[in-house]
C-alpha positions as CSV (number, residue, x, y, z in Angstrom):
1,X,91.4,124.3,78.2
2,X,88.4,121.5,77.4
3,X,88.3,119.4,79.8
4,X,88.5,115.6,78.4
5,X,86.6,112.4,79.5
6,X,87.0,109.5,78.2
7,X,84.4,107.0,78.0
8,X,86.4,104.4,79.5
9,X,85.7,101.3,82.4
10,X,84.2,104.0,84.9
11,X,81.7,106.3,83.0
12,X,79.1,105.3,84.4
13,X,80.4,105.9,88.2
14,X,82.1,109.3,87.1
15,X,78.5,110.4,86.4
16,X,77.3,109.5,89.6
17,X,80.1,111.1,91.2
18,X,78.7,114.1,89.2
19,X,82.2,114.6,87.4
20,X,81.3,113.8,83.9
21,X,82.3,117.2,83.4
22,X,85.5,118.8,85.0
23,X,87.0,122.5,84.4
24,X,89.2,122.6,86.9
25,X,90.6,121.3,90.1
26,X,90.8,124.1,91.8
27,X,87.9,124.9,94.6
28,X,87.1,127.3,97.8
29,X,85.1,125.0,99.1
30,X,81.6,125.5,97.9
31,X,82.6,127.2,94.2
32,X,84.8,126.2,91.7
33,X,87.7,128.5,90.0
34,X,89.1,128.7,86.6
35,X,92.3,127.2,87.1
36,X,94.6,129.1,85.6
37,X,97.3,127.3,86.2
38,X,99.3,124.5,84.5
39,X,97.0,121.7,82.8
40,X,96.8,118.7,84.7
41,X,96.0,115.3,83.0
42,X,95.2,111.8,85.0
43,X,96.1,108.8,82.7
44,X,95.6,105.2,84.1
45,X,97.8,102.8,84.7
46,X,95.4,99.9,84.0
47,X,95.0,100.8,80.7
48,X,97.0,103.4,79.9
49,X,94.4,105.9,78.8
50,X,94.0,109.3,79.7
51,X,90.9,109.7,81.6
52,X,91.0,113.2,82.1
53,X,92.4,116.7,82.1
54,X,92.1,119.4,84.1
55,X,93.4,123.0,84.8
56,X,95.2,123.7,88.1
57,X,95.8,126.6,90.5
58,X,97.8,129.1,89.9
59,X,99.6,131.4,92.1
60,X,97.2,134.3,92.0
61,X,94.2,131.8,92.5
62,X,96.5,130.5,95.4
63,X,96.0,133.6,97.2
64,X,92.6,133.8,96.6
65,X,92.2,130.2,98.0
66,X,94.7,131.3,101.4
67,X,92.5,134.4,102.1
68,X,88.9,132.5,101.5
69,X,90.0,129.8,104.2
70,X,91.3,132.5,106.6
71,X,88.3,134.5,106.5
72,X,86.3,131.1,107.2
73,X,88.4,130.1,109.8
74,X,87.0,133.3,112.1
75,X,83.7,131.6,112.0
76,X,84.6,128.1,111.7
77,X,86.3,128.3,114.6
78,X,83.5,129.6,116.7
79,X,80.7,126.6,115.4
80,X,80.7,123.9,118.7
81,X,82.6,121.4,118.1
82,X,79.8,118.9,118.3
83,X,78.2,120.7,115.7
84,X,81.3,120.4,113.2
85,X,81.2,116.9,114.3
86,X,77.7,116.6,113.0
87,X,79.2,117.9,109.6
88,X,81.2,115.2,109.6
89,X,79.0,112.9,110.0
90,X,76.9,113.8,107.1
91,X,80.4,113.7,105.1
92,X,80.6,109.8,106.4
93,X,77.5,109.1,105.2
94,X,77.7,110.8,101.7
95,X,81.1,108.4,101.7
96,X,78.8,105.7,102.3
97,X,76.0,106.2,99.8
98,X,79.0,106.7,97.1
99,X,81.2,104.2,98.3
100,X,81.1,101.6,95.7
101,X,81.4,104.8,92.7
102,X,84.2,106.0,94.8
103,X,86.1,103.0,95.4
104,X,86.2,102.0,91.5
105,X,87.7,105.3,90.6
106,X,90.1,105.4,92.9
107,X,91.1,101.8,92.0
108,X,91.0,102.7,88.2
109,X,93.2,106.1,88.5
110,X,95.9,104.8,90.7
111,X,96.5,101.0,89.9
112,X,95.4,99.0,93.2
113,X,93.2,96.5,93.4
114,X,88.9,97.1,93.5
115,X,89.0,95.8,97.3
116,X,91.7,97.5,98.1
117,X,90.1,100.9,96.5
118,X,87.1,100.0,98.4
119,X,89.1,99.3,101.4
120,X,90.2,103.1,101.1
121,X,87.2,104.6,101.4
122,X,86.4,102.7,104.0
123,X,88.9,104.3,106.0
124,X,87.5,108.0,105.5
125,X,83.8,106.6,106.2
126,X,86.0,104.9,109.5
127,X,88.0,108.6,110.8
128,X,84.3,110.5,109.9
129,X,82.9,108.1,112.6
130,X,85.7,108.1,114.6
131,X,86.1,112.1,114.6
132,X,82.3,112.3,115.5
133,X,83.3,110.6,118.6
134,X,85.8,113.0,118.8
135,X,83.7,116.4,118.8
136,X,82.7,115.3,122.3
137,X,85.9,114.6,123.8
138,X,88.1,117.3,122.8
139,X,89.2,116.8,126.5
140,X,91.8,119.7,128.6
141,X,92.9,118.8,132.1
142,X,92.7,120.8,135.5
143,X,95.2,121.4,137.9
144,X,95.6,122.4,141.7
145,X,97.6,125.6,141.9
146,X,100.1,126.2,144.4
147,X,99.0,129.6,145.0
148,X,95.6,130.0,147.3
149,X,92.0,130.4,145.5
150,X,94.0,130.3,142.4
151,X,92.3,127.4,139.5
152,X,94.5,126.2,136.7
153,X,93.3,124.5,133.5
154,X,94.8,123.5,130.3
155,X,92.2,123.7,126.9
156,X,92.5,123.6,123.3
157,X,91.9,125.6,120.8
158,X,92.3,125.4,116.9
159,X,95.3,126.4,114.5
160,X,93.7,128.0,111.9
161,X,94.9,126.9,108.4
162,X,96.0,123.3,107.8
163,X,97.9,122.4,104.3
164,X,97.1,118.7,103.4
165,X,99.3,116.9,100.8
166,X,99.0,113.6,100.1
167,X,100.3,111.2,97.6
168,X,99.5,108.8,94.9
169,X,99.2,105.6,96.5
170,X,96.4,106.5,99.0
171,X,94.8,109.1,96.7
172,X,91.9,109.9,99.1
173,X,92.4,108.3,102.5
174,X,95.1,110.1,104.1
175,X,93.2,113.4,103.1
176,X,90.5,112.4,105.1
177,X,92.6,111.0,108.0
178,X,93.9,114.8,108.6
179,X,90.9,116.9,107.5
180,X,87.8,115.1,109.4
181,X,90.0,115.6,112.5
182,X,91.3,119.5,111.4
183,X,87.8,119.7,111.1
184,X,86.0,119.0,114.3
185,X,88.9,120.5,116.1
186,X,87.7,123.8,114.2
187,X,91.1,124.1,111.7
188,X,90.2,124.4,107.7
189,X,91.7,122.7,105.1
190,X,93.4,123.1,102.2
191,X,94.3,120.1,100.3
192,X,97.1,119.3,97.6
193,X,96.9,116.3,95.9
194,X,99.0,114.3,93.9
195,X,98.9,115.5,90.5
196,X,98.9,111.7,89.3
197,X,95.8,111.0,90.8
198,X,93.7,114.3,90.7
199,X,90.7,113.2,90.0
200,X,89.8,111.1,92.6
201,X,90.1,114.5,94.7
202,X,88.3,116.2,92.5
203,X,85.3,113.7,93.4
204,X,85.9,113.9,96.7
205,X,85.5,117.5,96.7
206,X,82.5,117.3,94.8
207,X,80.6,114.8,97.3
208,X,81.8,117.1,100.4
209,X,80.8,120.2,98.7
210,X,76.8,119.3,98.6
211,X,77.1,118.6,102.6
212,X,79.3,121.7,103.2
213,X,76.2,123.8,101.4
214,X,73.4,122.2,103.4
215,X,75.1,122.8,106.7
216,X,76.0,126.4,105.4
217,X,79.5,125.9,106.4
218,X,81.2,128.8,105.5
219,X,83.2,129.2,102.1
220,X,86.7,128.1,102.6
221,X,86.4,125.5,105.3
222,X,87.5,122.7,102.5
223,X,89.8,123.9,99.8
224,X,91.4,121.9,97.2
225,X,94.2,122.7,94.7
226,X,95.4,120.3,92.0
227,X,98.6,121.5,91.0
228,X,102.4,119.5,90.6
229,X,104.6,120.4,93.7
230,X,105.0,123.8,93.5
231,X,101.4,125.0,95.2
232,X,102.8,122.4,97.7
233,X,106.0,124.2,98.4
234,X,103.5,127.6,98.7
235,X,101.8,125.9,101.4
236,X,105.3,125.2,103.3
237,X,106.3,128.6,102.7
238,X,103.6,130.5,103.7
239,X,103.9,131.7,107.6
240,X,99.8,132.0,107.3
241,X,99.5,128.5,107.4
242,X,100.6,127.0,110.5
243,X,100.2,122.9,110.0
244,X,101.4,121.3,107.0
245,X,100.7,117.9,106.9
246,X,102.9,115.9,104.0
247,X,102.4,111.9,103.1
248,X,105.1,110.9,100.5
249,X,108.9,110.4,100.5
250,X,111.8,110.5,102.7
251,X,113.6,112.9,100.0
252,X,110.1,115.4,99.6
253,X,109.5,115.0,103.3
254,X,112.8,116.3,104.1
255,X,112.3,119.6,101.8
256,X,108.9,120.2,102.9
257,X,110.5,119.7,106.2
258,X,112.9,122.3,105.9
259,X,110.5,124.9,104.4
260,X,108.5,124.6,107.5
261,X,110.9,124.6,110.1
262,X,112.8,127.3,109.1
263,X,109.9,129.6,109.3
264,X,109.3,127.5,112.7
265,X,105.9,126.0,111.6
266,X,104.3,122.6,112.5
267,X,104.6,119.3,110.3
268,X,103.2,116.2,110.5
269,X,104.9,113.6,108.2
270,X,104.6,110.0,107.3
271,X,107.3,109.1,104.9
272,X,108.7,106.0,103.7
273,X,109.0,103.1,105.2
274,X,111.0,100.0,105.0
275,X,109.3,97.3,107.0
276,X,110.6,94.0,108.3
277,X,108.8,90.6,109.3
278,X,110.7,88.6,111.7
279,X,109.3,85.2,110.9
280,X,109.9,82.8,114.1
281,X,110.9,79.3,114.2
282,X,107.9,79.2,116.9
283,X,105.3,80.8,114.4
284,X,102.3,79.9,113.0
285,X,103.7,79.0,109.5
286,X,99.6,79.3,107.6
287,X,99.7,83.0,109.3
288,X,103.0,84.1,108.5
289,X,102.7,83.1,104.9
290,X,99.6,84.9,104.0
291,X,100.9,88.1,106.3
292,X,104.2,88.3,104.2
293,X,102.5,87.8,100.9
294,X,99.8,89.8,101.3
295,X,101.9,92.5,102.9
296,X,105.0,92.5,99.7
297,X,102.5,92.4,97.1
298,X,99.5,94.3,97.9
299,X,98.8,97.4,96.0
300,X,101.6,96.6,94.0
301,X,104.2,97.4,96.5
302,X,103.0,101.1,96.7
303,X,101.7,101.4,100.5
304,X,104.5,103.1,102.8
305,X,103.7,100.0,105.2
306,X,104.5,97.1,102.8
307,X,106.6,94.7,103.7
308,X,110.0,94.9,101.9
309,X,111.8,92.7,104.2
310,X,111.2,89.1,105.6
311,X,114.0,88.3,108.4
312,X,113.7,84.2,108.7
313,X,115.1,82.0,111.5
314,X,117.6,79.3,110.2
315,X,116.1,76.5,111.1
316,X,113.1,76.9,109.2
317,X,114.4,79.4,106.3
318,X,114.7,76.7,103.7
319,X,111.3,75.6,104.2
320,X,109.3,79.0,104.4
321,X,111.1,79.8,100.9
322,X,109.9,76.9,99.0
323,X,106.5,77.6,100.3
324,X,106.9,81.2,99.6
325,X,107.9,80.6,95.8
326,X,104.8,78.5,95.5
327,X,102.7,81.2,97.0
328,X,104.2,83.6,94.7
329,X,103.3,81.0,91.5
330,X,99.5,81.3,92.4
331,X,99.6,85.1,92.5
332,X,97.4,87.0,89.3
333,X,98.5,89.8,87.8
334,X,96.0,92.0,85.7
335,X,93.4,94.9,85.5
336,X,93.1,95.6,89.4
337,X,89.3,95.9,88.6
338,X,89.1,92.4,88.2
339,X,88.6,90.8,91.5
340,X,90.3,87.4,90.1
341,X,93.6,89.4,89.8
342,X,95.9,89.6,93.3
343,X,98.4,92.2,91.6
344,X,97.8,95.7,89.7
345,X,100.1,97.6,88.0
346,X,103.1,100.1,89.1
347,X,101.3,104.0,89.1
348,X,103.4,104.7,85.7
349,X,106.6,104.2,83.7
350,X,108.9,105.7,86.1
351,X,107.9,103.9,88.7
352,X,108.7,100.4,86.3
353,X,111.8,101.6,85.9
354,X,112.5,102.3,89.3
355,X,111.6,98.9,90.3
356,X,114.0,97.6,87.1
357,X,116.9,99.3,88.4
358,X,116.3,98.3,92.1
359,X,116.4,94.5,91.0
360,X,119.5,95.3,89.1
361,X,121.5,96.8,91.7
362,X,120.5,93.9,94.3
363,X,121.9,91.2,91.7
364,X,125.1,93.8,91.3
365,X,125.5,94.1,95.6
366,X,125.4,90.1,95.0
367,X,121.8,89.6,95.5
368,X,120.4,86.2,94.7
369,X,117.1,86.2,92.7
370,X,114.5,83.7,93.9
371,X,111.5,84.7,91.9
372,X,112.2,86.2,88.9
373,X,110.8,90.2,88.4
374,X,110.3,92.0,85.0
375,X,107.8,93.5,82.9
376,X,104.4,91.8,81.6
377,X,103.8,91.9,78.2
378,X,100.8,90.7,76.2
379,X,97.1,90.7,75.4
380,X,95.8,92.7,78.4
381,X,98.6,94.8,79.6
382,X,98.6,97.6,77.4
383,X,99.9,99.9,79.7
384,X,103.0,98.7,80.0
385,X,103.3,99.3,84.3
386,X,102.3,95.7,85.0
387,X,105.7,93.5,86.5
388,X,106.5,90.6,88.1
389,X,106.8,90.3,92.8
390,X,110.4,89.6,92.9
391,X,111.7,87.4,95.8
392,X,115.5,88.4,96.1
393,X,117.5,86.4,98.6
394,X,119.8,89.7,100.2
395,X,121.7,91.1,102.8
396,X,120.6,93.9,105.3
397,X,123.4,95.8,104.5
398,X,122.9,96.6,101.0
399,X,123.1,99.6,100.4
400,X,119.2,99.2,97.7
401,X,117.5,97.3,100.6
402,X,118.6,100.2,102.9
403,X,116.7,102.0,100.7
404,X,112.8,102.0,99.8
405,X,111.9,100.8,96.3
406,X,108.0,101.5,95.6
407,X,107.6,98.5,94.4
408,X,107.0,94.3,94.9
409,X,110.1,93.6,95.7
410,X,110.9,91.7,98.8
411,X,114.3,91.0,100.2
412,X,114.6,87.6,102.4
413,X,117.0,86.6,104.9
414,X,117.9,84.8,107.7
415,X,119.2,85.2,111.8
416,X,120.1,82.7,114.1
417,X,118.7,84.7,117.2
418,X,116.2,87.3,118.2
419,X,118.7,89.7,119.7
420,X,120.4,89.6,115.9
421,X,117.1,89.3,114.2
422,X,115.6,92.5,116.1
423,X,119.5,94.5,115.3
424,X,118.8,93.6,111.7
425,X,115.0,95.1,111.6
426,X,116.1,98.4,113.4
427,X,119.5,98.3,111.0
428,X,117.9,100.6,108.1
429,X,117.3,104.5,107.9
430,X,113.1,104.5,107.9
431,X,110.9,103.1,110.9
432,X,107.3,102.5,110.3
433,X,106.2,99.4,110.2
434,X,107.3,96.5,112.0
435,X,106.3,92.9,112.5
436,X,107.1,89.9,114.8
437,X,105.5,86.2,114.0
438,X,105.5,83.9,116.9
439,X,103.3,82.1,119.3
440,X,106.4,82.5,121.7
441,X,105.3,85.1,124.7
442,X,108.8,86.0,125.5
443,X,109.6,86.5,121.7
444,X,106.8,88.5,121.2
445,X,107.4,91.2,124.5
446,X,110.6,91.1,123.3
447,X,109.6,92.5,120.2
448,X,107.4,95.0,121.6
449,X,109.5,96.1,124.5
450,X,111.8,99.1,124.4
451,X,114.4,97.0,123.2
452,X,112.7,95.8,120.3
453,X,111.2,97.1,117.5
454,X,112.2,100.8,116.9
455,X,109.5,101.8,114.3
456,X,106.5,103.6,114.8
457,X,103.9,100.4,114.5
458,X,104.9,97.4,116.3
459,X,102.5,94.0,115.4
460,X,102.9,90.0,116.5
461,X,101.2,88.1,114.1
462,X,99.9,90.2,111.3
463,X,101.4,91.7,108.9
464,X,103.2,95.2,108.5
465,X,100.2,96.2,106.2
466,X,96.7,97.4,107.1
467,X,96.6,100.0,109.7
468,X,93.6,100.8,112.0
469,X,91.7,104.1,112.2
470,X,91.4,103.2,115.8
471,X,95.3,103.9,116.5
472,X,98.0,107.0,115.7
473,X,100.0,105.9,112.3
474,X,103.3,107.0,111.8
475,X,106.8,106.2,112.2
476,X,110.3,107.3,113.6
477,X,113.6,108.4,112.1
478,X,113.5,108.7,108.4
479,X,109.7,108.3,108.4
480,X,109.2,111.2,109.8
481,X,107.7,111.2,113.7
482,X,104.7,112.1,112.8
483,X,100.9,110.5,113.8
484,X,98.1,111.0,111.6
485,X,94.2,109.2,112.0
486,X,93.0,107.7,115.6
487,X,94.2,108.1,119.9
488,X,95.0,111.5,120.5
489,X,96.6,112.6,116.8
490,X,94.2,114.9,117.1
491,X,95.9,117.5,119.4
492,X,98.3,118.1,116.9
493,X,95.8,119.9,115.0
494,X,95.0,122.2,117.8
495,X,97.2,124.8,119.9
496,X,97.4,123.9,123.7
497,X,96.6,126.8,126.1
498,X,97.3,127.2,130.2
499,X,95.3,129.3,131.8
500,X,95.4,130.1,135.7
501,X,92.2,132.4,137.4
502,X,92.5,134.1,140.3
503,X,89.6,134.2,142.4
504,X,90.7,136.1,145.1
505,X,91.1,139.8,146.7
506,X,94.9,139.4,146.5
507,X,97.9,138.7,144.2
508,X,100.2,136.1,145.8
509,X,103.3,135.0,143.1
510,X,104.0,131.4,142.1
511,X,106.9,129.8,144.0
512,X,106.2,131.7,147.0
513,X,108.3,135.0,145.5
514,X,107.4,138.5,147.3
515,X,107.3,141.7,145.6
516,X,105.7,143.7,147.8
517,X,105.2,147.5,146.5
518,X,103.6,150.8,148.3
519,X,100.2,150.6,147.9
């Protein structure tokens, strides 16, 4: 089919992203295929236009895409890690030279703001530099042996194929967070996008491409397959690929989940999360405020690590709401390409009604609405997926705030002590983000201790929102227990290997068993 491009608010930094022309978003790496699949179209929610369409893999050109990676896995796999590092470094610096192109796009297709678009591909140039780092300190251990003029070591060696799916709200970041560490630790890659946002991976394929061809990394290192979900559920069928690693929902992570496992293959998965603020009668009220606000209504509600709940001692509840509610009156909403505007729109219609029906069934469960949600309407929101941050003054028990709405809707409430505060944080199904505000020392180890916070990221005094490269994100129970990005994620991309040499004229057995036999 012809592929469609509107001119539109990003022409101009399509073309330098060397897209003004797309076929398909289906690629091997270096090449692109036909895409014989099911046609794929990318429509913005800041506008409601569609920007493009495109032609997705099929299940014949999924095969083709499986047995190019596997082939260039046998000689990936044998380059020096410092010298896949050094491709990856020349990926960080193509992010950099196309950052500002990059950024806008990714803003445009999905909905979030321009800084926080920016802010995204940030984060890939941030895991290129740190995985550099990396290529050097793909560290084993070494052991004493009990056995005489016996050494034992432990090293690492790479999977092999690693399926990367990702979703909407990060539509490039948490690609790169898995593949520039897949890559240094020798693994290839083949990525499956969200279909709603596919053409901010088709750009990103296109800007990793030119550096793949000038290092002559082989075809089928970096693979990318636009598709809706059933390429995904390929890649968690298929016993050829050993790591799939899924971003999205409790409910998708659970059947991807189950795919895997019951052909006894490797996951990593960051699902949903439903984060909590306790908010201190000992903390720094300026702090908190921007934290909370910042965290509920940044990209629209849509990160896994916003802040859905605020948990408010009684002493100074009354107060932090009225300030709150003001806060909430000074908040923008428009085209997130507009640095003036604090709020973008929801990713589509689905997700507006989603959000409508969560509000309703918090009013129904006896909720109390504090600042009103709903729909903007008027000269400027033409695509109908802009709406209102809702403050809703709930309970923890509620069977919606249990649950994760993508969307600005924050619940408030309010404990008496810590020990209650800390049970109400823990008290819902997901467990990735968490967040204490206090200048109280005690309050704050508390928080962090093993009898505190239960989720995955524990912070005193910032916000839920905003996660370092630096550190392993992910989260427990419904979230998934899995760590993507920064410390030693990493080894989850690799297979670990013992190995024991025996430098000696005899064979003596481990635990000091004989088994002595005529010569």
């Amino acid at each position: 089919m012809d592929t469609l491009i509107r001119e539109n608010l990003i022409t101009a930094e399509l073309k330098a992203l060397g897209i003004q022309e797309i076929n398909s978003g289906v690629s091997s790496g270096l090449n692109w295929l036909k895409g014989e699949g099911n046609v794929i179209e990318s429509y913005s929610p800041v506008d409601g236009e569609l920007i493009a369409r495109c032609t997705g893999a099929s299940r014949d050109e999924y095969e083709i895409i499986l047995n190019t990676s596997l082939e260039a896995f046998k000689e990936w796999r044998l380059w020096p890690a410092p010298k896949r590092g050094e491709v990856v470094r020349q990926i960080g610096e193509k992010l950099r030279l196309h950052k500002n192109d990059l950024g806008k796009l990714v803003s445009y297709e999905m909905g979030k703001s321009l800084q926080e678009g920016l802010g995204e591909v940030q984060e890939m140039i941030d895991i290129c530099d740190f995985a550099v780092g990396l290529s050097r300190q793909l560290y084993g251990l070494t052991m004493h042996s009990e056995r005489p003029l016996h050494r034992m070591y432990e090293q690492w060696h790479p999977l092999g194929v690693v399926g990367i799916i990702t979703a909407f709200n990060f539509p490039v970041a948490v690609w790169s967070w898995n593949a520039a560490l897949a890559f240094v630790c020798g693994d290839v890659c083949i990525w499956k996008p969200s279909s709603k946002v596919p053409l901010s991976a088709i750009a990103t394929q296109k800007l990793i491409a030119d550096v793949l061809k000038e290092n002559n990394v082989p075809e089928g290192v970096s693979c990318l397959m636009v598709s809706h979900s059933a390429i995904g559920e390929e890649l968690a069928k298929d016993k050829r690929v050993p790591l799939i690693s899924v971003t999205g929902s409790t409910r998708v992570g659970k059947k991807i989940g189950a795919i895997v496992g019951e052909r006894l293959g490797r996951v990593i998965q960051e699902l949903g999360g439903n984060n909590g603020i306790i908010i201190s009668e000992n903390a720094n009220m300026d702090i908190a405020m921007r934290a909370s606000v910042f965290g509920a209504v940044g990209t629209c509600g849509q990160r896994c690590t916003t802040t859905r709940r605020l948990i408010i001692h009684e002493s100074i509840y009354d107060d932090f709401i009225k300030k709150l509610i003001k806060a909430y009156s000074q908040l923008r909403i428009g085209n997130p390409l507009d640095e003036n505007n604090h709020v973008g729109p929801l990713i589509d219609k689905g997700a507006v009604n989603d959000y409508l029906n969560a509000i309703n069934k918090a009013v129904e469960e006896g909720g109390k609405i504090l600042v009103e949600g709903g729909v903007v309407q008027g000269e400027g929101y033409e695509s109908e997926c802009y709406v209102k941050p809702c403050i809703i003054e709930a309970k923890n028990e509620f069977a919606i705030v249990q649950h994760e709405t993508f969307a600005p809707i924050l619940y408030v409430m309010k404990y008496s002590d810590l020990d209650e505060a800390i049970e109400m944080h823990n008290n819902v199904p997901q467990g990735l983000s968490s967040a204490i505000m206090s200048t109280n020392l005690l309050e704050v180890e508390k928080f962090l201790s093993a009898a505190g916070s239960d989720c995955g990221i524990a912070n005193a005094n910032i916000g839920t929102s905003g996660a370092e490269i630096g550190g392993a994100f992910g989260g427990e129970k419904e979230t998934g227990g899995g760590r993507e990005s920064g410390s030693d994620a990493w080894k989850a991309y690799m297979r670990r290997q013992t190995n024991t040499i025996n430098y000696s004229t005899k064979l003596p057995l481990a635990q000091g068993i004989k088994f002595d036999i005529a010569p």
